[in-house]
Phi, psi and omega in degrees: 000019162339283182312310170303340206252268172334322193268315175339267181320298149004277197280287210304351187259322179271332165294306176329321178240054142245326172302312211251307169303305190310292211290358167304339187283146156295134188273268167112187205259192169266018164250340150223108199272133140282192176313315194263008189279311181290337179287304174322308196282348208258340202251001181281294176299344166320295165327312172259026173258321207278313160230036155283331168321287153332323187249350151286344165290320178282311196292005210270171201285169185229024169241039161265140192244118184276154206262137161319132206285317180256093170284319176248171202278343192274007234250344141317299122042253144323301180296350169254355193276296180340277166333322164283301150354282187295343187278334161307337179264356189282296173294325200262317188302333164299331205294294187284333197112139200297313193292315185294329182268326177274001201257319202276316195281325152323312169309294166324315177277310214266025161221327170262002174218346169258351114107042171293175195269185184295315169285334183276344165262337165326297188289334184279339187287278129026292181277323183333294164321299197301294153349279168310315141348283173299301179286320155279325176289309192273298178303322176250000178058054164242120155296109162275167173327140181205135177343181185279353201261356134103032207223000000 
């Protein structure tokens, strides 16, 4: 549990100086939140994730056989396809527009990487898009990217 003890301390040093930045921010409450108030609260909970990560690392038996960094052969792999996926959703939201893009990218994890049949990422894909639609446009009025033709 090597790895665990290193990513603990770590995640805890980068909440910490996320922590130590947000307060350069005005915090203001939680009915008008300022700039640094959500980093705060988010590097706070980092911060008490990283150790409880570390003192179950540390406390852990040392006859536990730490699990291989890759468990399956595919699994480099995944991690690059995943990775092209966003740079792909990255590049598609000016072209096409947020519903299109997000939809093309759901499809993508929910058939080549959650390795669901056609129709079913079709449909999580779909409804995911319509759905993420509704919840920024309509209910929280944030505009989203919308195609070149500005539609």
């Amino acid at each position: 549990m090597k790895r665990d003890r290193i990513s603990g301390i770590i995640l805890f040093a980068l909440g910490l100086a996320v922590c130590l930045k947000s307060l350069t921010y005005p915090l203001g409450n939680f009915r008008r939140p300022g700039g640094g108030l959500f980093p705060l609260i988010a590097s706070v909970f980092l911060m008490g994730l990283s150790v409880l990560l570390t003192v179950q690392a540390f406390r852990a038996k040392r006859e536990e056989r730490e699990a291989p960094f890759f468990p399956e052969k595919e699994s480099p792999r995944r991690i690059l396809m995943g990775f092209g996926a966003l740079l792909g959703l990255r590049y598609l939201l000016p072209l096409i527009g947020f519903a299109p893009s997000a939809a093309a990218f759901i499809f993508f994890l929910s058939r080549f990487l959650g390795k669901y049949g056609w129709w079913v990422s079709a449909a999580f894909a779909l409804i995911t898009a319509v759905v993420g639609h509704y919840l920024f446009e309509v209910w929280l009025k944030i505009p989203m990217p919308r195609n070149l033709l500005g539609i």
